[in-house]
Backbone as ProteinMPNN parsed JSONL, in Angstrom:
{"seq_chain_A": "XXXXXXXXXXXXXXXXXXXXXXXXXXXXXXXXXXXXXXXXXXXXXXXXXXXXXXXXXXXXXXXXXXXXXXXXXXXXXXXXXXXXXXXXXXXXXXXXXXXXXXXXXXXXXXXXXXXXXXXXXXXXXXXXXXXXXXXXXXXXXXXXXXXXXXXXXXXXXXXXXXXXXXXXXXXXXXX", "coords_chain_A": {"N_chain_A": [[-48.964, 2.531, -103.669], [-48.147, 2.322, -106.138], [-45.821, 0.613, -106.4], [-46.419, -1.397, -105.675], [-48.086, -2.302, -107.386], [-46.245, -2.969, -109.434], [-44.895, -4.8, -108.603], [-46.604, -6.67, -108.091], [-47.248, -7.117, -111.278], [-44.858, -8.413, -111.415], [-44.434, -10.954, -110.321], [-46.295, -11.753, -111.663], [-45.723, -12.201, -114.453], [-43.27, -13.914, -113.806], [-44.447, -15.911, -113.178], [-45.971, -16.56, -115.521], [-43.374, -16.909, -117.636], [-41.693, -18.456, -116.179], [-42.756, -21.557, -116.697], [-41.676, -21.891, -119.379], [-39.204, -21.443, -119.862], [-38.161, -23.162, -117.973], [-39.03, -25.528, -119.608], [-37.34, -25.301, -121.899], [-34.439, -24.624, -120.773], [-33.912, -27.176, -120.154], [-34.054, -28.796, -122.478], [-31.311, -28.08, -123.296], [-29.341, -28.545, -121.897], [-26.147, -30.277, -120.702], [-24.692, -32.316, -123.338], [-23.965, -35.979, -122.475], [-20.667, -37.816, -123.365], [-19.087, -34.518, -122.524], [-17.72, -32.409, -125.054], [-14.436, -32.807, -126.078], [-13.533, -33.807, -123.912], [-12.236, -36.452, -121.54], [-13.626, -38.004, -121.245], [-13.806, -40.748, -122.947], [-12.871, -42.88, -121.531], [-14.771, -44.252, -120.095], [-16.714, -46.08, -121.737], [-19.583, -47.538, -123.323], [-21.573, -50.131, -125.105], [-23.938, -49.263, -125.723], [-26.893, -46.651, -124.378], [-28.914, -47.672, -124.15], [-30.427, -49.705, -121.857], [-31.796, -53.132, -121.482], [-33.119, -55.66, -118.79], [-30.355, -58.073, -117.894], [-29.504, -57.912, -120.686], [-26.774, -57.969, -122.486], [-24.083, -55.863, -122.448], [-21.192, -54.231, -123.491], [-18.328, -52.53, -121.904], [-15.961, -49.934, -122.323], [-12.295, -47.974, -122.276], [-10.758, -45.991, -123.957], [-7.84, -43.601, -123.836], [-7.99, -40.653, -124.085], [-5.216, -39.414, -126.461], [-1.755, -39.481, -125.646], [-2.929, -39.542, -122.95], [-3.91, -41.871, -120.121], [-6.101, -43.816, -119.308], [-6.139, -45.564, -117.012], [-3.709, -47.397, -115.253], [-1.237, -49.208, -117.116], [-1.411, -52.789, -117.522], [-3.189, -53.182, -115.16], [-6.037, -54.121, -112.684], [-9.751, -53.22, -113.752], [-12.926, -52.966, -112.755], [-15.958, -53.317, -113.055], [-18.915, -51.831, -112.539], [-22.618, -51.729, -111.905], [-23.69, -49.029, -110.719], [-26.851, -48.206, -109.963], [-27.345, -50.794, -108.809], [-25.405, -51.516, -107.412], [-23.84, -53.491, -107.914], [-21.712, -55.738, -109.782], [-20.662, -56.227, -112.934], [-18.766, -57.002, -114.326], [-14.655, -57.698, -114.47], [-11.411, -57.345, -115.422], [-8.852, -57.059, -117.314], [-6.135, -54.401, -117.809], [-4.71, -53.384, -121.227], [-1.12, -52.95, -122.057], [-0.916, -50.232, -122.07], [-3.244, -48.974, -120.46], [-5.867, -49.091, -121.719], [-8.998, -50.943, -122.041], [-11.673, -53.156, -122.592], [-14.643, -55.036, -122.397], [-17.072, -57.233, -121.388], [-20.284, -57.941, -119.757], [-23.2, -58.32, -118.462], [-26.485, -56.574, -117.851], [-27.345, -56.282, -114.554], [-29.876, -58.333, -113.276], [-31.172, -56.598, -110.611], [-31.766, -54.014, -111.607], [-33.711, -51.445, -111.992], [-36.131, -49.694, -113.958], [-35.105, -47.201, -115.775], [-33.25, -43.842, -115.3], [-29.499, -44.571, -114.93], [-25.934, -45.575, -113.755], [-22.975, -46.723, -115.766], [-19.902, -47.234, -114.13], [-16.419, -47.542, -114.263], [-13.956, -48.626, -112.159], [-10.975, -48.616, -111.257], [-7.048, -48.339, -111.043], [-4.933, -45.585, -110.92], [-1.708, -44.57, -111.663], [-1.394, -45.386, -108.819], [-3.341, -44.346, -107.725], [-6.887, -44.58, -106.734], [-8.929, -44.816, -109.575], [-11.855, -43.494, -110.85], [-14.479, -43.539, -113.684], [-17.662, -42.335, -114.855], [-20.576, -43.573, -116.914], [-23.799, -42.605, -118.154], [-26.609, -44.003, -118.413], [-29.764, -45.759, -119.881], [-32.295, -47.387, -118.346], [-34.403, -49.768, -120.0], [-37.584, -50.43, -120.02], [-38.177, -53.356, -119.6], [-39.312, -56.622, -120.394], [-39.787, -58.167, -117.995], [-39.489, -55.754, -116.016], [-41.282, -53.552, -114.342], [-43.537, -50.585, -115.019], [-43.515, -47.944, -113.789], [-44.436, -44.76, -112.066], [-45.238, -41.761, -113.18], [-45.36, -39.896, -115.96], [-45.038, -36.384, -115.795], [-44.865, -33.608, -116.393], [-45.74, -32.589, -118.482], [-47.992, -32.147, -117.68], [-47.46, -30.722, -115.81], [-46.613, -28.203, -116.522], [-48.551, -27.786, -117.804], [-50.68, -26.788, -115.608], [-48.995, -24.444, -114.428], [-48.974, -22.611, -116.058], [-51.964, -22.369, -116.75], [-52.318, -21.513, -113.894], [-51.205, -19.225, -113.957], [-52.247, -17.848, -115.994], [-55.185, -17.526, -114.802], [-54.103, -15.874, -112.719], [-53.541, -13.575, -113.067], [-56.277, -12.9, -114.417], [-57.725, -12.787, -112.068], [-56.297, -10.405, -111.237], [-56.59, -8.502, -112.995], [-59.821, -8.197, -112.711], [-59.953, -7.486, -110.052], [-58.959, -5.073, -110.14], [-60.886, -3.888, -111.998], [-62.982, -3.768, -110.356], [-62.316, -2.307, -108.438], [-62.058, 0.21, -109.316], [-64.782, 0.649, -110.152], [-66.022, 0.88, -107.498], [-64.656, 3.23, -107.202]], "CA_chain_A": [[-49.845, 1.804, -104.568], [-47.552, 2.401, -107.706], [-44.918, 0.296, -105.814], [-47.599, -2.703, -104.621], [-48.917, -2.765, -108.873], [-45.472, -3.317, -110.273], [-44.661, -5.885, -107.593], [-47.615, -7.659, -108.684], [-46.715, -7.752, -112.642], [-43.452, -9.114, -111.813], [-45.016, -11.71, -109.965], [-47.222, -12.142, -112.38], [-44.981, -12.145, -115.54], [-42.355, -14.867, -113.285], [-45.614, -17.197, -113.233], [-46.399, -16.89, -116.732], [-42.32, -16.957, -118.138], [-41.088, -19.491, -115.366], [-42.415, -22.852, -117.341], [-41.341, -22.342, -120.575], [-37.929, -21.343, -118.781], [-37.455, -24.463, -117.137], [-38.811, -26.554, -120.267], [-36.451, -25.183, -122.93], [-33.481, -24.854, -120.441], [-34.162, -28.704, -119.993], [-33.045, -28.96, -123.882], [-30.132, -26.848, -123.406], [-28.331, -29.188, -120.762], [-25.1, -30.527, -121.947], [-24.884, -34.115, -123.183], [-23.114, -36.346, -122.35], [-19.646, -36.923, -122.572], [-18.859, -32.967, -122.953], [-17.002, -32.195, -125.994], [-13.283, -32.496, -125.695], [-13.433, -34.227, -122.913], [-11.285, -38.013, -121.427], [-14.906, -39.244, -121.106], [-14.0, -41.944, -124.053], [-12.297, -43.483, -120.709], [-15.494, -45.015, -119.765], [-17.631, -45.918, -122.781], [-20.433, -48.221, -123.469], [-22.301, -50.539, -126.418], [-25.583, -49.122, -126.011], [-27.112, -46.346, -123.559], [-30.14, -47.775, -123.786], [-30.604, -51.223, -121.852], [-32.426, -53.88, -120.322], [-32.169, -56.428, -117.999], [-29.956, -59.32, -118.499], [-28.707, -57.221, -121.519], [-25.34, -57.722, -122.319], [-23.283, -54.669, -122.637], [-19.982, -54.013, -123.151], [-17.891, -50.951, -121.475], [-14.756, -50.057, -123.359], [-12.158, -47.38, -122.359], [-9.119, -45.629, -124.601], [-7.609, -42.788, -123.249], [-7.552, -39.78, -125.258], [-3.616, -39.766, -127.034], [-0.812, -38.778, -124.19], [-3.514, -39.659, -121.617], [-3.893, -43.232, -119.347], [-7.32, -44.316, -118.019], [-5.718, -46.319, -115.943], [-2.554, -47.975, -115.208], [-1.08, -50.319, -117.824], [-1.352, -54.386, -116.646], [-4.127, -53.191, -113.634], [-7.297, -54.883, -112.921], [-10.451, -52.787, -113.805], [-14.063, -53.66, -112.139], [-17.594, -52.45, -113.642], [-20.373, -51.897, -111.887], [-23.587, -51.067, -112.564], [-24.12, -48.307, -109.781], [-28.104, -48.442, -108.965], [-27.792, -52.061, -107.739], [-23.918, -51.563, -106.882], [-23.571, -54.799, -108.837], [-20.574, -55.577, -110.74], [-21.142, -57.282, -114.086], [-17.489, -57.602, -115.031], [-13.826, -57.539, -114.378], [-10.753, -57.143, -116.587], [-6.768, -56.217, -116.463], [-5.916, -52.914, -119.124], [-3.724, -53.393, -121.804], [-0.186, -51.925, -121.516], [-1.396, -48.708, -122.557], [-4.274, -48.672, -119.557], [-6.94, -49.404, -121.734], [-9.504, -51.805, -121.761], [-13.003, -53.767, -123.229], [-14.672, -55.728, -121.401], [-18.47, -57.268, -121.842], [-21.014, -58.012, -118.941], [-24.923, -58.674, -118.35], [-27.088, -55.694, -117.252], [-28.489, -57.258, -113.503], [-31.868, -57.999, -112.683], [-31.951, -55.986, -109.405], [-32.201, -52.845, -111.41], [-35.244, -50.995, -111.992], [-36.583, -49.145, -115.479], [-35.226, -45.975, -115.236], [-31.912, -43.746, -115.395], [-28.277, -45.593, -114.101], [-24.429, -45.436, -114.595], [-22.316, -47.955, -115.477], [-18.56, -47.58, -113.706], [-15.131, -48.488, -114.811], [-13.649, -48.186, -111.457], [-9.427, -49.369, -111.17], [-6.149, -47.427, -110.429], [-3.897, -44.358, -111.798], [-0.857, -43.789, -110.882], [-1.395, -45.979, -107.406], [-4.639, -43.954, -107.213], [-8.199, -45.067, -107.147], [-9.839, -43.994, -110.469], [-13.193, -43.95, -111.608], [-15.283, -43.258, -114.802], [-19.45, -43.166, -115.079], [-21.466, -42.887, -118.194], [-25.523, -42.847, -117.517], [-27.567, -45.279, -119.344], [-31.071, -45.663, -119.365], [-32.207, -49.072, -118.28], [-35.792, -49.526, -120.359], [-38.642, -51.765, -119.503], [-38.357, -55.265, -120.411], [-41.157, -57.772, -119.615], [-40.024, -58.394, -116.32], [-39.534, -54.702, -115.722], [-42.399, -52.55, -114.021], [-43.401, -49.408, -115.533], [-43.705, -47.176, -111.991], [-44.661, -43.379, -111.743], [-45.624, -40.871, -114.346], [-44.532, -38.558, -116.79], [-46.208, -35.051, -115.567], [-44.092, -32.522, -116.99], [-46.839, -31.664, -119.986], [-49.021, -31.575, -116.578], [-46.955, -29.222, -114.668], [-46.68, -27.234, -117.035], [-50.376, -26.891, -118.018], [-50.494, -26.721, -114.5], [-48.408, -23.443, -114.091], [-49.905, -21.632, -117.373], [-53.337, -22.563, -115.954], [-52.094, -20.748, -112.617], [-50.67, -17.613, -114.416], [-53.568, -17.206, -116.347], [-56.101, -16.998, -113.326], [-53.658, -14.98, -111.788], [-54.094, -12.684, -114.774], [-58.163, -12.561, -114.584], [-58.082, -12.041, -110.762], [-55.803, -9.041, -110.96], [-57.535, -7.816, -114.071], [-61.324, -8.21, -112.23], [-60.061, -7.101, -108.858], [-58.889, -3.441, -110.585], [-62.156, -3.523, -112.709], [-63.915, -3.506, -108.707], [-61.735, -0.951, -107.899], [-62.671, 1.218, -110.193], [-66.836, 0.842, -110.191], [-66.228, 1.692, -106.583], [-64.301, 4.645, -106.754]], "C_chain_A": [[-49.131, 1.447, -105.863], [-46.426, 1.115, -107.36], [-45.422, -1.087, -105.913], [-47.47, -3.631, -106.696], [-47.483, -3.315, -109.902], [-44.762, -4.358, -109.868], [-45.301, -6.841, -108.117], [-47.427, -8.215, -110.162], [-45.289, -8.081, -112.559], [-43.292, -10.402, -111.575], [-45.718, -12.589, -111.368], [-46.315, -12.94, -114.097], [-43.901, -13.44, -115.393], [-43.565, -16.082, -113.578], [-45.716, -17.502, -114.905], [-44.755, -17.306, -117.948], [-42.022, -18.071, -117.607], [-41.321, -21.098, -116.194], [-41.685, -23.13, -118.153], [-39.355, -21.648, -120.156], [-37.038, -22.43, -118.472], [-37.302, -25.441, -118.295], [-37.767, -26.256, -121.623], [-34.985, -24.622, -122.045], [-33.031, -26.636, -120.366], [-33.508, -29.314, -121.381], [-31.696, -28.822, -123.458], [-29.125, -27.711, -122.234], [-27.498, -30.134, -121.663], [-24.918, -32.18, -122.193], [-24.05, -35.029, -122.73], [-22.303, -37.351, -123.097], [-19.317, -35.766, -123.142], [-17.656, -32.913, -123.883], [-15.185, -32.1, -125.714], [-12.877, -32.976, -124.215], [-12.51, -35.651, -122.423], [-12.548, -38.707, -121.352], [-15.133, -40.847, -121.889], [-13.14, -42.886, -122.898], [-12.882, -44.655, -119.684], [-16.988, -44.934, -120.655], [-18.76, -47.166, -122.61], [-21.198, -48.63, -124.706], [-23.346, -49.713, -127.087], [-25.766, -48.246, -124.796], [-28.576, -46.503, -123.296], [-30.248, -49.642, -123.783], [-31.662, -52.104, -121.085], [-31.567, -54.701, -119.73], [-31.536, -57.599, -118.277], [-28.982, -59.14, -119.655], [-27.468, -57.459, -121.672], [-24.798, -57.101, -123.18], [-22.033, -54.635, -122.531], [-18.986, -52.149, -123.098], [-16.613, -51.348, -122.082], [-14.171, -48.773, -122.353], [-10.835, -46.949, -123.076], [-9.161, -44.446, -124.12], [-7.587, -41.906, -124.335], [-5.55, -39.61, -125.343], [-2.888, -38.499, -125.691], [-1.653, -39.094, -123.181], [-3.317, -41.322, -121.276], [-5.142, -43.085, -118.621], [-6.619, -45.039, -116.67], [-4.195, -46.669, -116.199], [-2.358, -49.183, -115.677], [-1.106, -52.065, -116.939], [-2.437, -54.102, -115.208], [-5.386, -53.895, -114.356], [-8.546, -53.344, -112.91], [-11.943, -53.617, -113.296], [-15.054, -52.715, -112.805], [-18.447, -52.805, -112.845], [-21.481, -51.477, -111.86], [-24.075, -50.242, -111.567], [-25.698, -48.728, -109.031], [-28.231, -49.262, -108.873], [-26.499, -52.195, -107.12], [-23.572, -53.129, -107.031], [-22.116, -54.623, -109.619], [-20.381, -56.771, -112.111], [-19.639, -57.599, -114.557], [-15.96, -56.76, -114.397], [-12.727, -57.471, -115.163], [-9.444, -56.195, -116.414], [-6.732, -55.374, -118.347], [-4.622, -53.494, -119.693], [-2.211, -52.795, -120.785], [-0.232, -50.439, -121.448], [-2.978, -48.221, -121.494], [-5.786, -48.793, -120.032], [-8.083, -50.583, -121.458], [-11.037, -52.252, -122.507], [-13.482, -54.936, -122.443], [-16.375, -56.112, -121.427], [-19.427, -58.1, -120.581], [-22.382, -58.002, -119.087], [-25.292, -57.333, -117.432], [-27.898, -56.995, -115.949], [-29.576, -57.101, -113.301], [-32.128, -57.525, -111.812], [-31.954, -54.905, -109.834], [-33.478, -52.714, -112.014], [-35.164, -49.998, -113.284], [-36.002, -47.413, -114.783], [-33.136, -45.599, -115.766], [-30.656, -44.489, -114.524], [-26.975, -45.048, -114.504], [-23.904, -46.664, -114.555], [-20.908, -47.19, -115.105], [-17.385, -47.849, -114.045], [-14.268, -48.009, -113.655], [-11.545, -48.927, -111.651], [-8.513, -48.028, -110.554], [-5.231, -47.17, -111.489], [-3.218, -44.178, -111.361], [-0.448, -44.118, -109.009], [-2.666, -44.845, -106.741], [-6.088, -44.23, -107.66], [-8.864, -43.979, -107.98], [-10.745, -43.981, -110.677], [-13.933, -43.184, -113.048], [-16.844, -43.391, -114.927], [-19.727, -42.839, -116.58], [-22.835, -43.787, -117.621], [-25.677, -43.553, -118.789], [-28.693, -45.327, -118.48], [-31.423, -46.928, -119.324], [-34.032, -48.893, -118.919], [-36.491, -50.646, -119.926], [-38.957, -52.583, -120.453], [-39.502, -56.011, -119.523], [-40.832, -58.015, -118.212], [-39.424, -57.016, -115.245], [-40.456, -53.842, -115.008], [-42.309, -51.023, -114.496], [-43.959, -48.412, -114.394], [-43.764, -45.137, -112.486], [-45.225, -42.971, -112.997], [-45.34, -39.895, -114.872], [-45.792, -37.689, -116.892], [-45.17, -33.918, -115.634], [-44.877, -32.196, -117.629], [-47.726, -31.253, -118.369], [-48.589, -30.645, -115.786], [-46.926, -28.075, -115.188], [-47.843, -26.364, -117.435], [-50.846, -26.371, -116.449], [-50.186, -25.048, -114.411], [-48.668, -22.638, -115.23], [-51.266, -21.526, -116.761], [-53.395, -21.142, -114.73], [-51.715, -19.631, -112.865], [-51.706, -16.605, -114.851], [-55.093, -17.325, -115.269], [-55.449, -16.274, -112.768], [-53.848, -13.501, -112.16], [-55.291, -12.232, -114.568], [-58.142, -11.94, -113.675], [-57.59, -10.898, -110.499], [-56.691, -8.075, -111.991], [-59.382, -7.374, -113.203], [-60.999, -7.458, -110.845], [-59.551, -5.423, -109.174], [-60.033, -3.398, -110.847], [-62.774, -2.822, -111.379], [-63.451, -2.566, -108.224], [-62.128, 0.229, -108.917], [-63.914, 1.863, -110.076], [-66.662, 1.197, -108.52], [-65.57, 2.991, -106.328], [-64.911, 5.97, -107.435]], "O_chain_A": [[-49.433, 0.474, -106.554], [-46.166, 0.541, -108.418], [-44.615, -1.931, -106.302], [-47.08, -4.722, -107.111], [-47.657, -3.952, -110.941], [-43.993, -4.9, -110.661], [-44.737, -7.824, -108.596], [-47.424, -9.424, -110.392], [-44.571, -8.032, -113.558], [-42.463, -11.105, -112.152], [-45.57, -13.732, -111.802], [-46.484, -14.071, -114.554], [-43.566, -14.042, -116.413], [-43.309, -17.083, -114.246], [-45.532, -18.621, -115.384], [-44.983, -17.923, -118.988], [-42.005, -18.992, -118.424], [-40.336, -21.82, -116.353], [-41.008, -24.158, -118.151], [-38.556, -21.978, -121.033], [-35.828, -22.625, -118.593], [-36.281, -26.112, -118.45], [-37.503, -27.238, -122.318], [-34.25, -24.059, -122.856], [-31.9, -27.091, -120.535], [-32.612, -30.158, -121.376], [-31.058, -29.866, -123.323], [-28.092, -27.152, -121.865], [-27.774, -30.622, -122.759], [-25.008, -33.055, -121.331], [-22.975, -34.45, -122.572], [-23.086, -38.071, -123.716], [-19.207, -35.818, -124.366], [-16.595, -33.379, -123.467], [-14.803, -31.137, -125.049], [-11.972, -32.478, -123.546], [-11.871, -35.945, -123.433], [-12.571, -39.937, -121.391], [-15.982, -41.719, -121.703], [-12.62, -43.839, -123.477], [-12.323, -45.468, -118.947], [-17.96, -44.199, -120.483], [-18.664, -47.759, -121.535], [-21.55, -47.714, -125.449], [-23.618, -49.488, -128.266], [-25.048, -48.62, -123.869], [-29.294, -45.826, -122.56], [-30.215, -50.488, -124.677], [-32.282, -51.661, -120.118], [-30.342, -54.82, -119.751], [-32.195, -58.33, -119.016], [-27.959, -59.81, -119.795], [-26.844, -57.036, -120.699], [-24.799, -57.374, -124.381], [-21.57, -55.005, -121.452], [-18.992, -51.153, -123.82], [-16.19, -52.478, -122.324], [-15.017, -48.298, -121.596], [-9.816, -47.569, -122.77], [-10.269, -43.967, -123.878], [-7.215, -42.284, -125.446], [-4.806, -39.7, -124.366], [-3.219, -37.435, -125.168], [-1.045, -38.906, -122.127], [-2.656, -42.015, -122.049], [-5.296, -42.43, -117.59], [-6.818, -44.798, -115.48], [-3.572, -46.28, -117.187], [-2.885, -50.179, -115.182], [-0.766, -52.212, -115.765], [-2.369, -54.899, -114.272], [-5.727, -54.15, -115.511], [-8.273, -52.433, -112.129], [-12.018, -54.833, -113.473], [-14.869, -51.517, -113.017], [-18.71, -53.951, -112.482], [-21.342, -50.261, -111.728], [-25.204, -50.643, -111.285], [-25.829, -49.326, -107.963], [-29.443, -49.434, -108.74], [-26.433, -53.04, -106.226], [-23.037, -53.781, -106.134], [-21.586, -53.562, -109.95], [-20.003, -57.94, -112.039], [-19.495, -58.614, -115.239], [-15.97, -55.605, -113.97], [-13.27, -57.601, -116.261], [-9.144, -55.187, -115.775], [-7.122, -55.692, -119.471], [-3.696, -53.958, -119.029], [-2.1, -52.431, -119.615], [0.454, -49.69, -120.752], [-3.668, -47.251, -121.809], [-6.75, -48.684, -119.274], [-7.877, -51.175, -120.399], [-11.509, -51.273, -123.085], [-12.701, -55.716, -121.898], [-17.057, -55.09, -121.496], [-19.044, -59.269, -120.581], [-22.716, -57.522, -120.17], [-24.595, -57.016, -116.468], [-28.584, -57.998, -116.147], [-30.237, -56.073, -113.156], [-33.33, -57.627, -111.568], [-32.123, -54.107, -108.912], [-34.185, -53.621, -112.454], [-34.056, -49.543, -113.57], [-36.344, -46.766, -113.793], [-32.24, -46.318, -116.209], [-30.947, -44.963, -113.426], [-26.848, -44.219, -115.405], [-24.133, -47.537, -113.717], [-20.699, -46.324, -115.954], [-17.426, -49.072, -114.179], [-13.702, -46.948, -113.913], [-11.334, -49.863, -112.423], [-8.931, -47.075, -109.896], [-4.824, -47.842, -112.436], [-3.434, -43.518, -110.345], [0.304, -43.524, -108.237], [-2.834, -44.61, -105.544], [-6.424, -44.111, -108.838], [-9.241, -42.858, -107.639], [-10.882, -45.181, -110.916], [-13.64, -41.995, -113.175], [-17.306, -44.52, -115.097], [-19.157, -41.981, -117.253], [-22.986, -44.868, -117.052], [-25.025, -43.607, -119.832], [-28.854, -45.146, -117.273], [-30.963, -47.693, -120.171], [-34.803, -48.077, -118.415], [-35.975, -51.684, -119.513], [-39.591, -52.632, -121.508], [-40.165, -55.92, -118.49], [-41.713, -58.039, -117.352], [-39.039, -57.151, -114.084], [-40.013, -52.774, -115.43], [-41.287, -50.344, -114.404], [-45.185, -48.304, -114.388], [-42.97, -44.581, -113.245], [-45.654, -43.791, -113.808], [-45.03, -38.902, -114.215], [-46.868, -37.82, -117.476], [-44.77, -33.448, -114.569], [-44.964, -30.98, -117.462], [-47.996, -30.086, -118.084], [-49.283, -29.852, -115.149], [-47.147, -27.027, -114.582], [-48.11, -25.163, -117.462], [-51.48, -25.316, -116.437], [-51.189, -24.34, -114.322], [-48.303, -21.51, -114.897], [-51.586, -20.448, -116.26], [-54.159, -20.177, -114.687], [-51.845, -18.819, -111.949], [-52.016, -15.454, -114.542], [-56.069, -16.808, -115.811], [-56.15, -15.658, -111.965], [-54.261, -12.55, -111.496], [-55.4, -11.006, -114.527], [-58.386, -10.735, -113.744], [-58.15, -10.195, -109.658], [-57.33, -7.075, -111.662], [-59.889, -6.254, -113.273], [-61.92, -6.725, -110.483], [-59.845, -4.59, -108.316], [-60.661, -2.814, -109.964], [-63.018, -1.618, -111.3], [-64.15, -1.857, -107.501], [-62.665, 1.228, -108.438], [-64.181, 3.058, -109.95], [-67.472, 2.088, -108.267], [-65.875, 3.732, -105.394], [-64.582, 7.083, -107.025]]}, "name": "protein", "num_of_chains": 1, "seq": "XXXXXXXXXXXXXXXXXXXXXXXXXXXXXXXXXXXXXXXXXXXXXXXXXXXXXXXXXXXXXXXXXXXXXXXXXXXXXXXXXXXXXXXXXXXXXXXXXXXXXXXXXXXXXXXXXXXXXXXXXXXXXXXXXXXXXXXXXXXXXXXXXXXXXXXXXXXXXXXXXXXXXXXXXXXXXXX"}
């Protein structure tokens, strides 16, 4: 019985800890590009775009490094329509700038843009996410239920709470 009751408040305690868990680890995720990182190898104007938008991706290598291979051709593409808004040959030094139209086959929502080319006679690539926002000929699709899941799973902790609480009380008045 002693075994069963501490089973139950651990249960119980996972229900009632578990949201606020998830929603302040959800902060805590790392941004992007991670500190100290070559990520300045595939940059961008703006990470917040629409459609039609025109954006330009940039990359310089951090010093002693090479995005790419000096005099190569670089291609961008905007991943969730596997579109490619622009092309473009890297300095001598492998970098590059380069300015393109966000396409109309994507949809409101998160994306990456690409700086795909070659290193060294090997295929490189670079993403950085961007959020594509809703422009007038955008649709605004699904729903933000995170405040609801969460009331949701507090809701569910605390009934879980009463019923263990009321179902001892009953144990009791009958014994």
């Amino acid at each position: 019985m002693h075994r069963r009751s501490r089973l139950h408040r651990v249960a119980i305690t996972t229900l009632i800890v578990a949201p606020f868990v998830l929603l302040l680890g959800a902060g805590a995720m790392a941004a992007y590009p991670p500190a100290g990182s070559d990520a300045a190898c595939d940059a961008v104007s703006t990470t917040t775009v629409t459609v039609s938008q025109s954006i330009t991706v940039s990359g310089q290598a951090a010093s002693g490094t090479k995005c790419f291979t000096g005099s190569s051709t670089v291609t961008i593409h905007f991943l969730q329509s596997d579109h490619i808004i622009a092309t473009t040959t890297t300095d001598s030094s492998g970098n590059f700038s380069v300015t393109g139209n966000v396409p109309s086959t994507v949809h409101a929502g998160a994306a990456e843009v690409e700086a795909l080319g070659t290193l060294n006679g090997s295929t490189q690539s670079y993403s950085t996410a961007v959020t594509v926002g809703s422009g007038s000929n955008l649709p605004k699709t699904g729903q933000d239920i995170a405040l609801l899941v969460f009331w949701a799973l507090v809701l569910i902790g605390i009934g879980t709470v009463l019923i263990r609480v009321f179902w001892r009380k009953k144990q009791r008045i009958a014994a």
